[in-house]
PDB file of N, H, CA, C and O in Angstrom:
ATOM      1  N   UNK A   1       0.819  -1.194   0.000  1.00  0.00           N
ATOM      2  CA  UNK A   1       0.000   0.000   0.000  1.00  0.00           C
ATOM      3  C   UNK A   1       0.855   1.246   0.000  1.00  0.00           C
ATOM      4  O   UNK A   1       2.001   1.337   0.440  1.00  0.00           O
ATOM      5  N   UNK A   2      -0.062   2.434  -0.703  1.00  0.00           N
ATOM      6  H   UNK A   2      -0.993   2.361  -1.061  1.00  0.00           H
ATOM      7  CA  UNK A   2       0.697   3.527  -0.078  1.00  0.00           C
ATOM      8  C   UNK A   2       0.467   4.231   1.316  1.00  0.00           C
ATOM      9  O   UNK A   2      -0.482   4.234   2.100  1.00  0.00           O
ATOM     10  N   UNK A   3       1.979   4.953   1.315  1.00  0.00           N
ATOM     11  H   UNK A   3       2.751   4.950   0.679  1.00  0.00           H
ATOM     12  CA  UNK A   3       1.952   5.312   2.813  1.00  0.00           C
ATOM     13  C   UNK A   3       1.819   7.440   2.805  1.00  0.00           C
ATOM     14  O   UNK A   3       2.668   8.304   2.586  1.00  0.00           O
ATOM     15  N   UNK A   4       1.164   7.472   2.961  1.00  0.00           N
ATOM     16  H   UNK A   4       0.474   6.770   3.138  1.00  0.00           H
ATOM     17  CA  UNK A   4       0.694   9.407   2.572  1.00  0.00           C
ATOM     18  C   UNK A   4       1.152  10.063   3.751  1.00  0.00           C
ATOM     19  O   UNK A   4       0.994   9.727   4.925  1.00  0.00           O
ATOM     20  N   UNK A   5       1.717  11.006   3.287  1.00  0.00           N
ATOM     21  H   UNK A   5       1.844  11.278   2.334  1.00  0.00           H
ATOM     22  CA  UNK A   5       2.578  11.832   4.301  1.00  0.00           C
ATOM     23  C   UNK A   5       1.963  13.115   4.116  1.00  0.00           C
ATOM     24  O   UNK A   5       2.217  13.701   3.064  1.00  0.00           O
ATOM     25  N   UNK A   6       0.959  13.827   5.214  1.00  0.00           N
ATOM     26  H   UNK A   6       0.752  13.351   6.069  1.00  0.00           H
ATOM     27  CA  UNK A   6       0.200  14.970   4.979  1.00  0.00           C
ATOM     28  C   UNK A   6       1.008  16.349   5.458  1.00  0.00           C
ATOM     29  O   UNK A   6       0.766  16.611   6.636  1.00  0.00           O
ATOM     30  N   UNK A   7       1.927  17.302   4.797  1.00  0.00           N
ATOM     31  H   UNK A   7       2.124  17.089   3.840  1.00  0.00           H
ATOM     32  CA  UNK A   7       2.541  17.871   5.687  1.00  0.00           C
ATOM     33  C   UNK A   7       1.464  19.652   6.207  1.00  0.00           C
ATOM     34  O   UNK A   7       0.532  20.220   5.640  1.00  0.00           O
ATOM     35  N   UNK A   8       2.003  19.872   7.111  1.00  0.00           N
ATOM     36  H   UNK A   8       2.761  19.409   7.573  1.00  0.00           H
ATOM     37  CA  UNK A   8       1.431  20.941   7.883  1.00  0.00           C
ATOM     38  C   UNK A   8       0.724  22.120   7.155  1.00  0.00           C
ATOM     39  O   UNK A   8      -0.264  22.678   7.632  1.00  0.00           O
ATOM     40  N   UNK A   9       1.415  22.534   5.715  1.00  0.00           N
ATOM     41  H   UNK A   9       2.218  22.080   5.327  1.00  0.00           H
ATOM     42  CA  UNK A   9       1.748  23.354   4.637  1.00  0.00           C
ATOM     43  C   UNK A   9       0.889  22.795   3.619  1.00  0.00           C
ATOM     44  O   UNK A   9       1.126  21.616   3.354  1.00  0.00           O
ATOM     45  N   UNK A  10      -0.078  23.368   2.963  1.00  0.00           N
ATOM     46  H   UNK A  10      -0.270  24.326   3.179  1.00  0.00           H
ATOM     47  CA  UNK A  10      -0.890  22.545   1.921  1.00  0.00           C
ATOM     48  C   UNK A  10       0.067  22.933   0.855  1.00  0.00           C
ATOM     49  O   UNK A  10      -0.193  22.170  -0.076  1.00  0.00           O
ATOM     50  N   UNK A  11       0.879  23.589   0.558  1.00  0.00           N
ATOM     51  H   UNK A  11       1.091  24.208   1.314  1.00  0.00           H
ATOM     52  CA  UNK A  11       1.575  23.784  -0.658  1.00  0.00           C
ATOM     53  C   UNK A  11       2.352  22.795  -1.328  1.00  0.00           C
ATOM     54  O   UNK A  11       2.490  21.642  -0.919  1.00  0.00           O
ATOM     55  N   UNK A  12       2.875  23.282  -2.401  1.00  0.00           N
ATOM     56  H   UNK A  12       2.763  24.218  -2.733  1.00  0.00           H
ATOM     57  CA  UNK A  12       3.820  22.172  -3.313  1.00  0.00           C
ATOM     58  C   UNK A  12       5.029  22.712  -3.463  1.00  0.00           C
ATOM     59  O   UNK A  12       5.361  23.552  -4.299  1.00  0.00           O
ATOM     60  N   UNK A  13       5.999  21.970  -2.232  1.00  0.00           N
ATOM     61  H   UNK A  13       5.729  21.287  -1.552  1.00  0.00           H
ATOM     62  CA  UNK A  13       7.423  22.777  -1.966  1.00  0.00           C
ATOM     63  C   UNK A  13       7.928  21.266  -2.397  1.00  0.00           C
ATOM     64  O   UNK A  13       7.417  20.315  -2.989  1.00  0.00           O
ATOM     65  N   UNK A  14       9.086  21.525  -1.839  1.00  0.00           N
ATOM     66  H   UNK A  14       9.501  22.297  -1.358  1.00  0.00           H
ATOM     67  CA  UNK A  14      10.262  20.530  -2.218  1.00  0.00           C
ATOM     68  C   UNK A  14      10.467  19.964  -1.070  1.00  0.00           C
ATOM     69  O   UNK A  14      10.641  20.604  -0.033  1.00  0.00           O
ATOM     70  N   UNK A  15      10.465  18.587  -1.159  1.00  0.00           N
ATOM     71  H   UNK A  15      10.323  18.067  -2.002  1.00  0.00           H
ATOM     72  CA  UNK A  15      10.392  17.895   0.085  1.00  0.00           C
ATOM     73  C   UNK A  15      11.265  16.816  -0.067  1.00  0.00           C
ATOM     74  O   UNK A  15      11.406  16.400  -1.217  1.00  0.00           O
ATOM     75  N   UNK A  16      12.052  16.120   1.080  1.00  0.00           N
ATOM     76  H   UNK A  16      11.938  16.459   2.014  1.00  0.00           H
ATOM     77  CA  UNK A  16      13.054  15.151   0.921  1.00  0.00           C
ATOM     78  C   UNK A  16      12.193  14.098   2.557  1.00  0.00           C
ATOM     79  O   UNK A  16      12.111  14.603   3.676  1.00  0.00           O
ATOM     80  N   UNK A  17      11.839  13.087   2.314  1.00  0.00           N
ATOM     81  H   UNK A  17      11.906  12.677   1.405  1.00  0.00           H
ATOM     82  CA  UNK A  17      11.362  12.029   3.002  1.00  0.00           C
ATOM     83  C   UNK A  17      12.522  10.863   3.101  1.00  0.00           C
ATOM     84  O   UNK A  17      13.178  10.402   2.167  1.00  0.00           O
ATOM     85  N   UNK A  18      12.587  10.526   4.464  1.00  0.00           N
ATOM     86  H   UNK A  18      12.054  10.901   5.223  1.00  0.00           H
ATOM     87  CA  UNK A  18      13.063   8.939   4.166  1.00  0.00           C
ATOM     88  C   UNK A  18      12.459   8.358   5.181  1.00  0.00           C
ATOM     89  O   UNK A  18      12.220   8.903   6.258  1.00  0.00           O
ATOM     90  N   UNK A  19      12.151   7.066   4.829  1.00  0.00           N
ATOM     91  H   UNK A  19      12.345   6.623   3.954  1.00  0.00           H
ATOM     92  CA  UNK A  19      11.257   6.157   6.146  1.00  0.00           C
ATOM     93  C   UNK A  19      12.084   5.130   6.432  1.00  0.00           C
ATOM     94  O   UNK A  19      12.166   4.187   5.643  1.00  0.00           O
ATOM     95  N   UNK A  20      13.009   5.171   7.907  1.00  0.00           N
ATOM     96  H   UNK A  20      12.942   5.936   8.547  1.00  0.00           H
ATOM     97  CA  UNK A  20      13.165   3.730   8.247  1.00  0.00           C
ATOM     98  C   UNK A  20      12.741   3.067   8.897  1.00  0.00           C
ATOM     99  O   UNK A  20      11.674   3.592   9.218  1.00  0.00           O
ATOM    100  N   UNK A  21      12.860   1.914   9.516  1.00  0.00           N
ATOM    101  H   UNK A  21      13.726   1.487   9.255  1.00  0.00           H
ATOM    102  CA  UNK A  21      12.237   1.417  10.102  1.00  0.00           C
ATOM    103  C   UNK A  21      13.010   1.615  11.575  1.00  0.00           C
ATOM    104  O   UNK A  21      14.072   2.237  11.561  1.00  0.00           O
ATOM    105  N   UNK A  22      12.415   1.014  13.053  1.00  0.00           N
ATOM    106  H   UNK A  22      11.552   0.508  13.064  1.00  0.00           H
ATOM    107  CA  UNK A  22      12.858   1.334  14.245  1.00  0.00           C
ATOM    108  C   UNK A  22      14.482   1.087  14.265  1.00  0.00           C
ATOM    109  O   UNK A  22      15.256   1.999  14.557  1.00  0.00           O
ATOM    110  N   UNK A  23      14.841   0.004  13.987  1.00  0.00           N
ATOM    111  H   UNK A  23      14.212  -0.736  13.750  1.00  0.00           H
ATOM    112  CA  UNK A  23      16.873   0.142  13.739  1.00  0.00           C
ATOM    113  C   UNK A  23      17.066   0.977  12.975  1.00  0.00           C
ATOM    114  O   UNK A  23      18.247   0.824  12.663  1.00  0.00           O
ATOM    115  N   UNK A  24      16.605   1.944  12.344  1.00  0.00           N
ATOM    116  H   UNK A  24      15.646   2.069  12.598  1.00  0.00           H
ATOM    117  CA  UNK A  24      17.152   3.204  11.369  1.00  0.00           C
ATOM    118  C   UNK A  24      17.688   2.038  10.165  1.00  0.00           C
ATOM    119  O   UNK A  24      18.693   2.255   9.489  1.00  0.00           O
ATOM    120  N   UNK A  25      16.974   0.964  10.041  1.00  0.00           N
ATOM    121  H   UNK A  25      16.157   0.788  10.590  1.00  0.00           H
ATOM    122  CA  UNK A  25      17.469   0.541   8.394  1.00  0.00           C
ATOM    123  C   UNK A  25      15.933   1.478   7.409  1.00  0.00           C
ATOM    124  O   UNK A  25      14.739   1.587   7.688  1.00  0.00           O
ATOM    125  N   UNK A  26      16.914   2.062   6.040  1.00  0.00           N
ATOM    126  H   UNK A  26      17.884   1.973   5.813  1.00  0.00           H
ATOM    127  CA  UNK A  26      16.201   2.625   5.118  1.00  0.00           C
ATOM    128  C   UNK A  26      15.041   2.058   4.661  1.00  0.00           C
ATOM    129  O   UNK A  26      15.321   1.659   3.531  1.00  0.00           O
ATOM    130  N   UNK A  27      13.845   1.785   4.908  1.00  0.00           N
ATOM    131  H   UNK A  27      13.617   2.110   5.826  1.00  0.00           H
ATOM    132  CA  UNK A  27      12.654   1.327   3.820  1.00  0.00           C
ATOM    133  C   UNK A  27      12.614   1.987   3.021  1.00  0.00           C
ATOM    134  O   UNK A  27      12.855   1.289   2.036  1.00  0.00           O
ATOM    135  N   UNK A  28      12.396   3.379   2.586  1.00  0.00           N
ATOM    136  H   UNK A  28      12.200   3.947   3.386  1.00  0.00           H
ATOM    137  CA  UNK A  28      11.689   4.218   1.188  1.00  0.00           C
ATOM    138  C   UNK A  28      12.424   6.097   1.303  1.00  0.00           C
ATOM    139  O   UNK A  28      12.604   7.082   2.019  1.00  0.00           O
ATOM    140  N   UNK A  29      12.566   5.587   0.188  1.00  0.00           N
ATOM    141  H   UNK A  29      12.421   4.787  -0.394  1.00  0.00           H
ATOM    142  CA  UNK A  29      13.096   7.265  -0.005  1.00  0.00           C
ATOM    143  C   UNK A  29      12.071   8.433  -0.844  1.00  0.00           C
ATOM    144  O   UNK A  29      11.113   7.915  -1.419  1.00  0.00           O
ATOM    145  N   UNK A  30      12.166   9.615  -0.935  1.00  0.00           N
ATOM    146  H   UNK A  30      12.944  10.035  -0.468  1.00  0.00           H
ATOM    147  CA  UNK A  30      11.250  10.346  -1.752  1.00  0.00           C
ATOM    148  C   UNK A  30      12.001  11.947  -1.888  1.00  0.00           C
ATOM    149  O   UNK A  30      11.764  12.898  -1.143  1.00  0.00           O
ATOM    150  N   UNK A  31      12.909  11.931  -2.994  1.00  0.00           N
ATOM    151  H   UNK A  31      13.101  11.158  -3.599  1.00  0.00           H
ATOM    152  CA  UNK A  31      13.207  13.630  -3.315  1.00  0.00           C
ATOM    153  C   UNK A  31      12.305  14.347  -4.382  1.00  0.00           C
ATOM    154  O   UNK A  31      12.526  14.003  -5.543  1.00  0.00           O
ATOM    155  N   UNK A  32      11.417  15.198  -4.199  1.00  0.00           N
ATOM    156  H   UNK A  32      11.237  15.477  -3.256  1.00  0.00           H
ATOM    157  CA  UNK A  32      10.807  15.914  -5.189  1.00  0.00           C
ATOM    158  C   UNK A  32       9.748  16.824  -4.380  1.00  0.00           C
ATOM    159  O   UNK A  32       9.822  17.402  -3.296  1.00  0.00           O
ATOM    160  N   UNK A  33       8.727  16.712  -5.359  1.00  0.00           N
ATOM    161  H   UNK A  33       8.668  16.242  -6.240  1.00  0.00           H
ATOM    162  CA  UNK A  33       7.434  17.988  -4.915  1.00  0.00           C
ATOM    163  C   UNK A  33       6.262  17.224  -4.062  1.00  0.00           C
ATOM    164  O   UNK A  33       5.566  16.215  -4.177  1.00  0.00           O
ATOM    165  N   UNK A  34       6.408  18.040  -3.363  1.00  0.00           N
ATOM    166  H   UNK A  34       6.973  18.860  -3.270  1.00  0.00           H
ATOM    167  CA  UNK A  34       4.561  17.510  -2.697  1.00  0.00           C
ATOM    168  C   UNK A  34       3.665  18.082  -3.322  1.00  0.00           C
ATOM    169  O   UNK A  34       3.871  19.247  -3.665  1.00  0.00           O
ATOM    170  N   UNK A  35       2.849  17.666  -3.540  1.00  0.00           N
ATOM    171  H   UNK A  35       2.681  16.720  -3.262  1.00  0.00           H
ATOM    172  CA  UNK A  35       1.701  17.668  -4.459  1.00  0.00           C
ATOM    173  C   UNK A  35       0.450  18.833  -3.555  1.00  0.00           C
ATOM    174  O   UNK A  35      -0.665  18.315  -3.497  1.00  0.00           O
ATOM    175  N   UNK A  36       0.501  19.671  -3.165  1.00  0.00           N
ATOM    176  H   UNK A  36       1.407  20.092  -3.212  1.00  0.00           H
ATOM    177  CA  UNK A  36      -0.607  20.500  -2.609  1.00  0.00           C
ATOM    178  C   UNK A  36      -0.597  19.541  -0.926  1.00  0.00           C
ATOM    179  O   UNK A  36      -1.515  18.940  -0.368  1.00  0.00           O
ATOM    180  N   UNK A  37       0.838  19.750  -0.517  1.00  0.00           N
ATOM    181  H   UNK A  37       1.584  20.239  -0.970  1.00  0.00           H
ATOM    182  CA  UNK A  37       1.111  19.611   0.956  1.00  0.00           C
ATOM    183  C   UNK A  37       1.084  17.652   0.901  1.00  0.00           C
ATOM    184  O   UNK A  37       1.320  17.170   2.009  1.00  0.00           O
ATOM    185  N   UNK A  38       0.884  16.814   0.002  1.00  0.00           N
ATOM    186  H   UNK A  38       0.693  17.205  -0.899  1.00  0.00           H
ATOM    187  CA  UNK A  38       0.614  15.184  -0.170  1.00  0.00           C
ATOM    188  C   UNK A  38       1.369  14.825  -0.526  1.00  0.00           C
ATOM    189  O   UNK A  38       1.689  15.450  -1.537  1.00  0.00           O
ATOM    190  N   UNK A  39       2.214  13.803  -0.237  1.00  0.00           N
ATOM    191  H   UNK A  39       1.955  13.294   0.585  1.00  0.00           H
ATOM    192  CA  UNK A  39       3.194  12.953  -0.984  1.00  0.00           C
ATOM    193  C   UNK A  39       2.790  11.498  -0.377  1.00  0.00           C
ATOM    194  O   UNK A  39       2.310  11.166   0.707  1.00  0.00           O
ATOM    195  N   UNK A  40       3.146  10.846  -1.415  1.00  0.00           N
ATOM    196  H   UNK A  40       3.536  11.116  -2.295  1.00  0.00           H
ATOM    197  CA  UNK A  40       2.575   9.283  -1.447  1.00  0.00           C
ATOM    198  C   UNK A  40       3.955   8.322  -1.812  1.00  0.00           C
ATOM    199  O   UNK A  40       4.792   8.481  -2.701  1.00  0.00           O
ATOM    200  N   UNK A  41       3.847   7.308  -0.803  1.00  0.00           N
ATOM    201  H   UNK A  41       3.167   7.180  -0.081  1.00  0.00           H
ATOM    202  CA  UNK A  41       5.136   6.864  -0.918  1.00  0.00           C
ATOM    203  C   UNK A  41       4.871   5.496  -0.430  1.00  0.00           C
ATOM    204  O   UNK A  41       4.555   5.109   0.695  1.00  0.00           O
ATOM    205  N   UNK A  42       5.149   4.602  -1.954  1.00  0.00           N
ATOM    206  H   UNK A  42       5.406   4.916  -2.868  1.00  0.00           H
ATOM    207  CA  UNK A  42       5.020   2.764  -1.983  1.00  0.00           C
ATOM    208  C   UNK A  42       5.721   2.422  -0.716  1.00  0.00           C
ATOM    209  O   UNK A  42       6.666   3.070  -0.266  1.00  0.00           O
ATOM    210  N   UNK A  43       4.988   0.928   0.057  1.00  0.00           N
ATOM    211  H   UNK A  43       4.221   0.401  -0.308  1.00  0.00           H
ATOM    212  CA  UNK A  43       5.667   0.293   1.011  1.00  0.00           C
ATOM    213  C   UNK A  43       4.838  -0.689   0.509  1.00  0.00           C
ATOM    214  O   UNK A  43       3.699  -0.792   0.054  1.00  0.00           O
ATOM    215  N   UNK A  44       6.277  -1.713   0.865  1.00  0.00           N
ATOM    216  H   UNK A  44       7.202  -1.630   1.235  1.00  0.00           H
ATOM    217  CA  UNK A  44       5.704  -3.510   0.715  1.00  0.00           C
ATOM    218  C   UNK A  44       4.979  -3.780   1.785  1.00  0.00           C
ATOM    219  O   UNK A  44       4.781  -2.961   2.682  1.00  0.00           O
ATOM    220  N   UNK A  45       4.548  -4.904   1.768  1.00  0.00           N
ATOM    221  H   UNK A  45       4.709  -5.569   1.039  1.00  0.00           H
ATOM    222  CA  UNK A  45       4.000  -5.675   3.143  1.00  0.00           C
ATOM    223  C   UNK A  45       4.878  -5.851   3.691  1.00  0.00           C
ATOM    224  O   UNK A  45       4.370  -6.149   4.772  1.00  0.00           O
ATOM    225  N   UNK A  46       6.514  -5.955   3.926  1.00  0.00           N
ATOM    226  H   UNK A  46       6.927  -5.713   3.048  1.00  0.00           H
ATOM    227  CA  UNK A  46       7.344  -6.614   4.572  1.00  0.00           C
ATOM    228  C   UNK A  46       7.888  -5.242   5.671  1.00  0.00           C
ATOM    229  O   UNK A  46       8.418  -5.299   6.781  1.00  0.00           O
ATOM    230  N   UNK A  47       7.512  -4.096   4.850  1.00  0.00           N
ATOM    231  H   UNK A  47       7.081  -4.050   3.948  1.00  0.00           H
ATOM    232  CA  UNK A  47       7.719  -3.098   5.682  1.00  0.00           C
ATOM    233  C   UNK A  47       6.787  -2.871   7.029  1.00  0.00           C
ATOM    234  O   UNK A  47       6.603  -1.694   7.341  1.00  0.00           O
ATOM    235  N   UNK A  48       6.259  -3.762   7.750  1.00  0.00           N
ATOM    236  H   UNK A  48       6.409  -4.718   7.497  1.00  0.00           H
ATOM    237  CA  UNK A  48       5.057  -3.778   9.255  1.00  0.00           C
ATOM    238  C   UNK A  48       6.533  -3.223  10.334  1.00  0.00           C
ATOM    239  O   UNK A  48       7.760  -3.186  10.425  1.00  0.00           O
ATOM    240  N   UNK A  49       4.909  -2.790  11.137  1.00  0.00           N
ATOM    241  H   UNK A  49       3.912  -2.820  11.063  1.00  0.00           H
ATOM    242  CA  UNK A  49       5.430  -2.286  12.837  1.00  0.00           C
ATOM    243  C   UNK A  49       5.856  -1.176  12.425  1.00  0.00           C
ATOM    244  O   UNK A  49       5.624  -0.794  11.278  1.00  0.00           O
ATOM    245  N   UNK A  50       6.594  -0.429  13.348  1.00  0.00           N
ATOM    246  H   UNK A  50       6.783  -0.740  14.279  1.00  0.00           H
ATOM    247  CA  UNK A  50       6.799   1.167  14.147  1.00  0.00           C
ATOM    248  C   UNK A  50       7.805   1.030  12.422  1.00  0.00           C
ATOM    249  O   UNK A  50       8.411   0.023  12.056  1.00  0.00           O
ATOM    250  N   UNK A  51       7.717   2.151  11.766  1.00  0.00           N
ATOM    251  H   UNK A  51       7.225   2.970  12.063  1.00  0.00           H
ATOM    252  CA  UNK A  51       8.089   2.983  10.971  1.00  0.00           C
ATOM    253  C   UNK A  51       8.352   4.264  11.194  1.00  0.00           C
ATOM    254  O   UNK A  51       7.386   4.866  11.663  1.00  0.00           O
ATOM    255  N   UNK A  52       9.685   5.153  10.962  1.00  0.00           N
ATOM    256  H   UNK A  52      10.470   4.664  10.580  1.00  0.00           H
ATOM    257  CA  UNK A  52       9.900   6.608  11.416  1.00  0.00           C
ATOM    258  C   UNK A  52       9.802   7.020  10.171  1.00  0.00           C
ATOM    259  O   UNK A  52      10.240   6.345   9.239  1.00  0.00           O
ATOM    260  N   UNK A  53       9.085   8.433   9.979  1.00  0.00           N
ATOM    261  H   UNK A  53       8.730   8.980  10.736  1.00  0.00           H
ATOM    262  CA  UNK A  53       9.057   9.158   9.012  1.00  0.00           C
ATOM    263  C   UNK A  53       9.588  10.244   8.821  1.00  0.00           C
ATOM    264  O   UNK A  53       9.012  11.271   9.179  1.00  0.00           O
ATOM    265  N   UNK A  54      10.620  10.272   8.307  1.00  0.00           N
ATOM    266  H   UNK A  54      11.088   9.437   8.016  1.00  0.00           H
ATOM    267  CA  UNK A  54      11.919  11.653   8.939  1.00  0.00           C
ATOM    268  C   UNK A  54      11.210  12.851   7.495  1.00  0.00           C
ATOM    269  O   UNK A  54      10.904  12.247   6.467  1.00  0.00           O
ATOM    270  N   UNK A  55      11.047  14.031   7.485  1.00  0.00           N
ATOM    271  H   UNK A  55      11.296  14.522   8.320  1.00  0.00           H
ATOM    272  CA  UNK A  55      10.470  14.492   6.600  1.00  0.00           C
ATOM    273  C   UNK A  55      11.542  16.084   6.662  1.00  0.00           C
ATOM    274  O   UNK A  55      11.884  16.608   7.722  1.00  0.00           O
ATOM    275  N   UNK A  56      11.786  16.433   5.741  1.00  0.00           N
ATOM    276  H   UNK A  56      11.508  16.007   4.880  1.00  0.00           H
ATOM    277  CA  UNK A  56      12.446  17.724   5.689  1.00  0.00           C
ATOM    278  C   UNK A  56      12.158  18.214   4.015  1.00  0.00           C
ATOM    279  O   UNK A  56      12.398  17.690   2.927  1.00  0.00           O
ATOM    280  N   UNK A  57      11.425  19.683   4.515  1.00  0.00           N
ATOM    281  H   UNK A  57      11.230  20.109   5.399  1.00  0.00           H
ATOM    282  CA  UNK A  57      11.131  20.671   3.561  1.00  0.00           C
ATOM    283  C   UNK A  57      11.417  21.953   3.515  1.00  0.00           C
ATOM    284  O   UNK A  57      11.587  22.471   4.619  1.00  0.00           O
ATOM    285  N   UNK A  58      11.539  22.716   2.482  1.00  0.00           N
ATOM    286  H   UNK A  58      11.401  22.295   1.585  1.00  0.00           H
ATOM    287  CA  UNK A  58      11.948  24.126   2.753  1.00  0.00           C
ATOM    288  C   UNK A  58      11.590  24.555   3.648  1.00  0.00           C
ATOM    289  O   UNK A  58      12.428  25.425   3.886  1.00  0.00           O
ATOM    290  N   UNK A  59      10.467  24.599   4.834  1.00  0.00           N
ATOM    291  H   UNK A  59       9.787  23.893   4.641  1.00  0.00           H
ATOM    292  CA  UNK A  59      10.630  25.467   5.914  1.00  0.00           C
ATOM    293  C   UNK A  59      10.428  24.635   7.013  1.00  0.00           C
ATOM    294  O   UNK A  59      10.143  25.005   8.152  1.00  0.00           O
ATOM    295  N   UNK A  60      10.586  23.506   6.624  1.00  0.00           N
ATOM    296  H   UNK A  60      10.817  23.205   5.698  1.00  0.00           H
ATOM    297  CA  UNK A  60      10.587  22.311   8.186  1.00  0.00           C
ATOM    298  C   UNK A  60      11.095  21.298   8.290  1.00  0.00           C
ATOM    299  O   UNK A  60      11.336  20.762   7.209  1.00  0.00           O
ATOM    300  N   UNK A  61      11.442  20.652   9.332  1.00  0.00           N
ATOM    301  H   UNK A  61      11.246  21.088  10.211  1.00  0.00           H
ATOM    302  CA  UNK A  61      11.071  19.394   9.722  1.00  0.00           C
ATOM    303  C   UNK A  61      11.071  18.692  10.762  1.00  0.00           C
ATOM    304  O   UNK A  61      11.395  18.962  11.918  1.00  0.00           O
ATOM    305  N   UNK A  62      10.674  17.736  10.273  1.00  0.00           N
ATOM    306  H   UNK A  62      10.411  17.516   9.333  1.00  0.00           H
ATOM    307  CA  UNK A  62       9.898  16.441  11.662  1.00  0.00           C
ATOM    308  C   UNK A  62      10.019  14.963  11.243  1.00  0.00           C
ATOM    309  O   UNK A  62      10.124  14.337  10.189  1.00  0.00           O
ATOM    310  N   UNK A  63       9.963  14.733  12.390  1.00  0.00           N
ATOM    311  H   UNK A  63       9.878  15.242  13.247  1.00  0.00           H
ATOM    312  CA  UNK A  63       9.709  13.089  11.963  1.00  0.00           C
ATOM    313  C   UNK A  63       8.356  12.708  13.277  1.00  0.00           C
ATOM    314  O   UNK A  63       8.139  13.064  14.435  1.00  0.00           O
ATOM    315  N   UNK A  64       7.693  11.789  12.262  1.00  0.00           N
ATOM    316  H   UNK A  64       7.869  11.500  11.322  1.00  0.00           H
ATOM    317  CA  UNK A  64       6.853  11.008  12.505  1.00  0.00           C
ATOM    318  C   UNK A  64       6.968   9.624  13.152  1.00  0.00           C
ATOM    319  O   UNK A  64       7.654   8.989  12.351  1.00  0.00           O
ATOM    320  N   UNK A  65       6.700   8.926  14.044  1.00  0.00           N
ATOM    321  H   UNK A  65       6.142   9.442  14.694  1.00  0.00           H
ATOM    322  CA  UNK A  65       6.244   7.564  14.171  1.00  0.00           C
ATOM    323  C   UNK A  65       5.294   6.908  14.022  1.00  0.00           C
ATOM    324  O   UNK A  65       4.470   7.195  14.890  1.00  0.00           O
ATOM    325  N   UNK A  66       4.880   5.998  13.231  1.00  0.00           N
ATOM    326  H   UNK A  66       5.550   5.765  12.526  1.00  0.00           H
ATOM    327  CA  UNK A  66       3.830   5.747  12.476  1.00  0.00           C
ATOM    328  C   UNK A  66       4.099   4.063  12.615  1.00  0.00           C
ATOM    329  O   UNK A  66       5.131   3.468  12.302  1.00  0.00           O
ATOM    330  N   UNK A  67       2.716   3.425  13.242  1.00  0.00           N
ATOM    331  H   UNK A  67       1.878   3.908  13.496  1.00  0.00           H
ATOM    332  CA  UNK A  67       2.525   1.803  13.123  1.00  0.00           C
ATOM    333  C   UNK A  67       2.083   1.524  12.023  1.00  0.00           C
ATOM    334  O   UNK A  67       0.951   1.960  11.811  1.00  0.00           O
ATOM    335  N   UNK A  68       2.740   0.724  10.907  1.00  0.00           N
ATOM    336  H   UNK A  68       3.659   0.371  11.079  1.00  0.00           H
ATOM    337  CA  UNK A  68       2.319   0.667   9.882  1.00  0.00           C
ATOM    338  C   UNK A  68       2.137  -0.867   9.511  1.00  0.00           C
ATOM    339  O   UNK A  68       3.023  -1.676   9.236  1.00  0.00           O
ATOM    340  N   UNK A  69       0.445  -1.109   9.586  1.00  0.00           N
ATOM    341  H   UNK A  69      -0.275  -0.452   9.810  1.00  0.00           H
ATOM    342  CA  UNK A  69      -0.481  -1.858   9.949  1.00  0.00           C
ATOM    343  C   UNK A  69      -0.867  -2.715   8.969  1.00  0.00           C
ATOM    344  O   UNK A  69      -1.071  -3.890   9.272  1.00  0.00           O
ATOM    345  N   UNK A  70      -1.064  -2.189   7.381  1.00  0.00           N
ATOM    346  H   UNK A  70      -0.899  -1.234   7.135  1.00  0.00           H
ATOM    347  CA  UNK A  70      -1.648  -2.590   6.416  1.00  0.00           C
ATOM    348  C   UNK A  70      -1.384  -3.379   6.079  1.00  0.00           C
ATOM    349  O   UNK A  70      -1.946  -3.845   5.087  1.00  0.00           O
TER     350      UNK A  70
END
């Protein structure tokens, strides 16, 4: 499934995502535009449990923890 990353900002800035998982190994990367504050980003099934969503954009960032269930 995809995994949607809603950021704070409805705009379409430039955004750099990476999701690892709880040992900080890499699942998914994402350099480009958010789409009106949305970016959508493939995960396998093999990617389950606590997922971090490290997110950095022109005027922010954060990371997320996210159980990822699907």
């Amino acid at each position: 499934g995809n995994l949607v990353v809603q950021l704070p900002t409805k705009s379409s800035e430039k955004v750099q995502i990476e999701v690892t998982d709880i040992l900080g190994k890499s699942i998914a990367n994402f350099n480009g535009m958010a789409q009106n504050g949305v970016v959508k980003l493939p995960l396998t099934q093999r990617n389950m449990g606590i997922i971090l969503v490290n997110v950095v954009t022109e005027s922010e960032r954060f990371t997320r923890k996210i159980l990822n269930d699907q």
